[in-house]
C-alpha positions as CSV (number, residue, x, y, z in Angstrom):
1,X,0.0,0.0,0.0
2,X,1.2,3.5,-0.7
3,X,0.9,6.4,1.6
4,X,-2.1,8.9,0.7
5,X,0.0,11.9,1.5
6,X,-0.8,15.7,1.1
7,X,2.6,16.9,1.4
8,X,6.2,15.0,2.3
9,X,6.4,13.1,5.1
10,X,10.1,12.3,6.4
11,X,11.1,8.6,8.3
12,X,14.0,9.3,10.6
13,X,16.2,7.7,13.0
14,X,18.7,8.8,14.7
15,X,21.9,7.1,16.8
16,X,23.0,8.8,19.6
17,X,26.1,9.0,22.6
18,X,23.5,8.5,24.7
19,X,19.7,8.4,25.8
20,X,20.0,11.7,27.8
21,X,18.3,14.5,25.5
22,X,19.8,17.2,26.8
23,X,23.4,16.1,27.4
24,X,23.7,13.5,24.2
25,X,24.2,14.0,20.6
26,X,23.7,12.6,17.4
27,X,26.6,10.5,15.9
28,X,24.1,9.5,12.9
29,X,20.9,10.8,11.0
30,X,19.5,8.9,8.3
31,X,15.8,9.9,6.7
32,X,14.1,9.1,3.7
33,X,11.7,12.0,2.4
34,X,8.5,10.2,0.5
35,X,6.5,12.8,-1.7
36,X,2.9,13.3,-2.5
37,X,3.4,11.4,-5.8
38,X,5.2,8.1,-4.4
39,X,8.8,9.5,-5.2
40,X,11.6,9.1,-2.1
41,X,15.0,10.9,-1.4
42,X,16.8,9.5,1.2
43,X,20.2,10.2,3.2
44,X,22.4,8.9,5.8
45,X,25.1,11.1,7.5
46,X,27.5,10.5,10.7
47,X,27.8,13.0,12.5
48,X,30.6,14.6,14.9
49,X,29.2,14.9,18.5
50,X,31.7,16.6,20.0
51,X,32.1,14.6,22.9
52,X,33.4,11.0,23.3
53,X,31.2,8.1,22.7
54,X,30.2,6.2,25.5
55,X,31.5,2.7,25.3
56,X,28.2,0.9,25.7
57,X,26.4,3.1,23.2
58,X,28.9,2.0,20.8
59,X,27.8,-1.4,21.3
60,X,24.5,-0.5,20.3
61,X,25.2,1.6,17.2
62,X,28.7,0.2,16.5
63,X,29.9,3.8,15.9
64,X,33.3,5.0,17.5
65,X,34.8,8.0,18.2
66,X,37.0,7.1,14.8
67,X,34.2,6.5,13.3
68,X,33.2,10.1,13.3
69,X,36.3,12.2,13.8
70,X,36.6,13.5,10.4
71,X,32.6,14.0,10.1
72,X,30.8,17.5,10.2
73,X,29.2,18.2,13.6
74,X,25.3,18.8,13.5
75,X,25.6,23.0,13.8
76,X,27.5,22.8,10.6
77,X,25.0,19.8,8.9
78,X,21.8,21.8,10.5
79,X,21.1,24.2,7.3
80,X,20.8,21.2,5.1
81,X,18.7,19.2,7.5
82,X,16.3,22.6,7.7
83,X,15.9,22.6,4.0
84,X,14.7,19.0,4.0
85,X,12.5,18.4,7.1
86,X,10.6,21.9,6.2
87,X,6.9,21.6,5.4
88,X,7.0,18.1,6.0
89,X,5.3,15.8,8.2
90,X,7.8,13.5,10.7
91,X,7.4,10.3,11.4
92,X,9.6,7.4,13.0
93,X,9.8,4.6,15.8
94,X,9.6,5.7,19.4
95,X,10.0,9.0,17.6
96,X,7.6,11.2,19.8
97,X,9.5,10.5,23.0
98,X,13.2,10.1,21.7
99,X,14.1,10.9,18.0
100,X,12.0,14.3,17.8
101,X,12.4,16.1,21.1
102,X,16.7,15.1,20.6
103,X,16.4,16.6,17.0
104,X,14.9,19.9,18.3
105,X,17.3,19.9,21.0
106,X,20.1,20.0,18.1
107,X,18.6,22.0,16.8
108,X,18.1,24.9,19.6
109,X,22.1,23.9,20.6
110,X,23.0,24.8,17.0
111,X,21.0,28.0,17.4
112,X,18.5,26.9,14.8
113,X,14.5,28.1,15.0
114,X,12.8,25.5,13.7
115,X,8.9,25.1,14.7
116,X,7.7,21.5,15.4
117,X,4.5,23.1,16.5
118,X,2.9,22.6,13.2
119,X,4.2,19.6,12.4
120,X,2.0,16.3,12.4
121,X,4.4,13.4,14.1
122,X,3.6,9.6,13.3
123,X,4.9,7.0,15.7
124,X,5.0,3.9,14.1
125,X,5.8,2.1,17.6
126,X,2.7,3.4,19.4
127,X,1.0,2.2,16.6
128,X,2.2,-0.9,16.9
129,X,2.3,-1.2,20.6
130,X,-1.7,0.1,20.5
131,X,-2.0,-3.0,18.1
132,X,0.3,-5.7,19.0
133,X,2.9,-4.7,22.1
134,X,6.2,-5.6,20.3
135,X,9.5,-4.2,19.3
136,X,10.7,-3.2,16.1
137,X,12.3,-6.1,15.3
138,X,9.1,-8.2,15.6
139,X,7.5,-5.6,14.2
140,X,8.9,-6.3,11.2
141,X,9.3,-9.8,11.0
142,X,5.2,-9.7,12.1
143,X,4.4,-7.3,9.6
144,X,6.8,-7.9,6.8
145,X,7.7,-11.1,7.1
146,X,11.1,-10.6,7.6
147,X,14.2,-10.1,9.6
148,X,16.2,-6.8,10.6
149,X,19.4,-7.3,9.5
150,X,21.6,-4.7,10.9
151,X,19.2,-3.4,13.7
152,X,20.6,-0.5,15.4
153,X,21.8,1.1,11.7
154,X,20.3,4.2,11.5
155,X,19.5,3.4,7.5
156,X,18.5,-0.4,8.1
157,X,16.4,1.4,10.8
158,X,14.8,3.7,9.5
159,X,14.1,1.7,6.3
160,X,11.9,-0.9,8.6
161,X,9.7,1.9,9.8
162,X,8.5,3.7,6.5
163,X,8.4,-0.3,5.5
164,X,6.4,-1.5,8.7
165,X,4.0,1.6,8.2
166,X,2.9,0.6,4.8
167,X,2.5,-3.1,6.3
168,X,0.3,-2.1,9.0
169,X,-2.2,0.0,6.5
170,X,-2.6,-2.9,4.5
171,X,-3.4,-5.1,7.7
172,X,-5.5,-3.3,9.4
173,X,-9.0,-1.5,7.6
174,X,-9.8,0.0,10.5
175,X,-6.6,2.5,10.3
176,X,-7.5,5.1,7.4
177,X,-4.1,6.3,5.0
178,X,-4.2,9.2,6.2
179,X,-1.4,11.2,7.9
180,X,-3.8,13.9,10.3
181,X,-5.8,10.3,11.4
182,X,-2.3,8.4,11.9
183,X,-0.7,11.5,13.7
184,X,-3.4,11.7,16.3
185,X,-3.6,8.0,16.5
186,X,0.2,7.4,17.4
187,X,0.3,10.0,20.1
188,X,0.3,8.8,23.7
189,X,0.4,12.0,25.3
190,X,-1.1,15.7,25.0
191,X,2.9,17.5,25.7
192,X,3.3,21.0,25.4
193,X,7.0,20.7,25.3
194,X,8.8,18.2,22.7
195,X,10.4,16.3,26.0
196,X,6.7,16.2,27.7
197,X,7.6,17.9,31.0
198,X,4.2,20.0,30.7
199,X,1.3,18.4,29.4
200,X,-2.5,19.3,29.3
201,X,-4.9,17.2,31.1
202,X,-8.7,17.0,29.6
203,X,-10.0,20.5,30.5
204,X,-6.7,21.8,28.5
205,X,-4.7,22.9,31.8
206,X,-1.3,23.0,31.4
207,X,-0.1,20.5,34.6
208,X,3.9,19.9,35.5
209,X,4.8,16.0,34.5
210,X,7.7,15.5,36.5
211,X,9.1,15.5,40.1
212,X,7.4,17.1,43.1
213,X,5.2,19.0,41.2
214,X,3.7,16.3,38.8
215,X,0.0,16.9,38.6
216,X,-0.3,20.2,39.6
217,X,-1.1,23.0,37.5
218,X,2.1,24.7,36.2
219,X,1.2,28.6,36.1
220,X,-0.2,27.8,40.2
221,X,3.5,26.1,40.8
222,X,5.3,29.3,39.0
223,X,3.4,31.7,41.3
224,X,3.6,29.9,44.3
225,X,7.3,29.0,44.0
226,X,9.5,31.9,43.3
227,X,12.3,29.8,42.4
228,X,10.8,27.1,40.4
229,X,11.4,29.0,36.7
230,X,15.2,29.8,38.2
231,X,15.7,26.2,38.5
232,X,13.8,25.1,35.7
233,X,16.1,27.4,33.2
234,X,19.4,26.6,35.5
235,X,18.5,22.7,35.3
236,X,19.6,20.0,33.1
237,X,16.4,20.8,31.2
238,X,16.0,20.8,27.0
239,X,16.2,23.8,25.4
240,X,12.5,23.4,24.2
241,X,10.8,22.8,27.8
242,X,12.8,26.0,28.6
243,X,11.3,27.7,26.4
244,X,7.3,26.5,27.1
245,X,8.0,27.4,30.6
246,X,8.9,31.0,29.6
247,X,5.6,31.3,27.3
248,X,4.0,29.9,30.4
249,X,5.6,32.7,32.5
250,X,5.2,35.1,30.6
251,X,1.6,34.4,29.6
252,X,1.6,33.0,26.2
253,X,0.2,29.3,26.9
């Protein structure tokens, strides 16, 4: 089955020093960019962190410090990536909680401004966790019929996802082709921030997600507590949540 798609739609993946999204980086990016008419460009690039990889995420990825040493870093690969993920939808696997939120970070480090706001996201693991509770390598070899050679590749990666997407339209009729539907469908959460550190509860109040504060209300937490915003920008916090708790602040959420 093909994708019905009103504009591009871009599969991503990313491999990283680390699972930490405001301290790690990207050592690899791979994407492959399907147009409205069926057509696909796709890329893979390693990447210079600038920092040394961690010995056990190199036995994930199988990417070294050598690996990378000659490579551009992300500030200086940024422009391109802007030029290729604009006006297109995003989509990948565990994408809404990892991949995106550590690409905006990048982004913001690289002093980028790039809006994710309008941006539909398609998680192809929610998806298949709402349908079946596996991982992405049985998600493939349940929906494709095949193995994942390579796993952990950034291209064999994100080449199962775009792959394991088509596979579970043509499965299931009860999950239109249709990017808005599948956006809304693969979203766990209601965040406000890429990182989901605020989220909105039913009644569309913004509530704090994390530590001593999680549940309450965040602009009650930011009058009450005088220091709370200090800590908040002080803190090992992504550059994104940062910035939704100065909107919130300032009164523009």
């Amino acid at each position: 089955m093909k994708l019905k798609l009103t504009k591009p739609i871009i599969f991503f993946d990313l491999e990283t020093t680390g699972v930490n999204i405001s301290r790690d980086r990207i050592v690899e990016i791979s994407y492959i960019k399907v147009n409205p008419d069926g057509t696909e460009v796709s890329a893979e690039f390693r990447v210079n962190p600038e920092m040394p990889i961690p010995a056990e995420s190199t036995a994930v990825h199988h990417i070294t410090d050598a690996d990378v040493a000659d490579k551009k870093t992300f500030k200086q690969l940024a422009p391109e990536l802007v030029k290729v993920f604009k006006g297109c939808d995003i989509a990948g696997y565990n994408s809404n909680r990892f991949d995106v939120p550590m690409l905006a970070e990048e982004f913001a480090r690289a002093n980028v401004d790039f809006d994710f706001s309008r941006i539909r996201f398609v998680d192809v693991q929610n998806i298949f966790h709402r349908k079946e509770q596996r991982t992405l390598v049985a998600a493939y070899r349940f929906y494709c019929g095949k193995e994942l050679d390579n796993a952990h590749s950034a291209n064999a990666d994100t080449r199962a996802t775009y792959e394991v997407l088509m596979a579970q339209l043509d499965r299931y009729d009860d999950l239109p082709n249709d990017i808005g539907f599948l956006s809304e469908f693969s979203s766990q959460t209601n965040n406000v921030d890429l990182a989901g550190r605020l989220i909105r509860n039913e009644k569309g109040e913004i509530l704090i997600n994390f530590g001593k504060y999680k549940g309450m209300p965040a602009k009650q937490v930011l009058e009450t507590d005088s220091g709370y915003y200090g800590w908040i920008q002080q803190g090992d916090f992504t550059e994104d949540t940062k910035r939704a708790f100065t909107k919130l602040k300032l009164g523009q959420l």
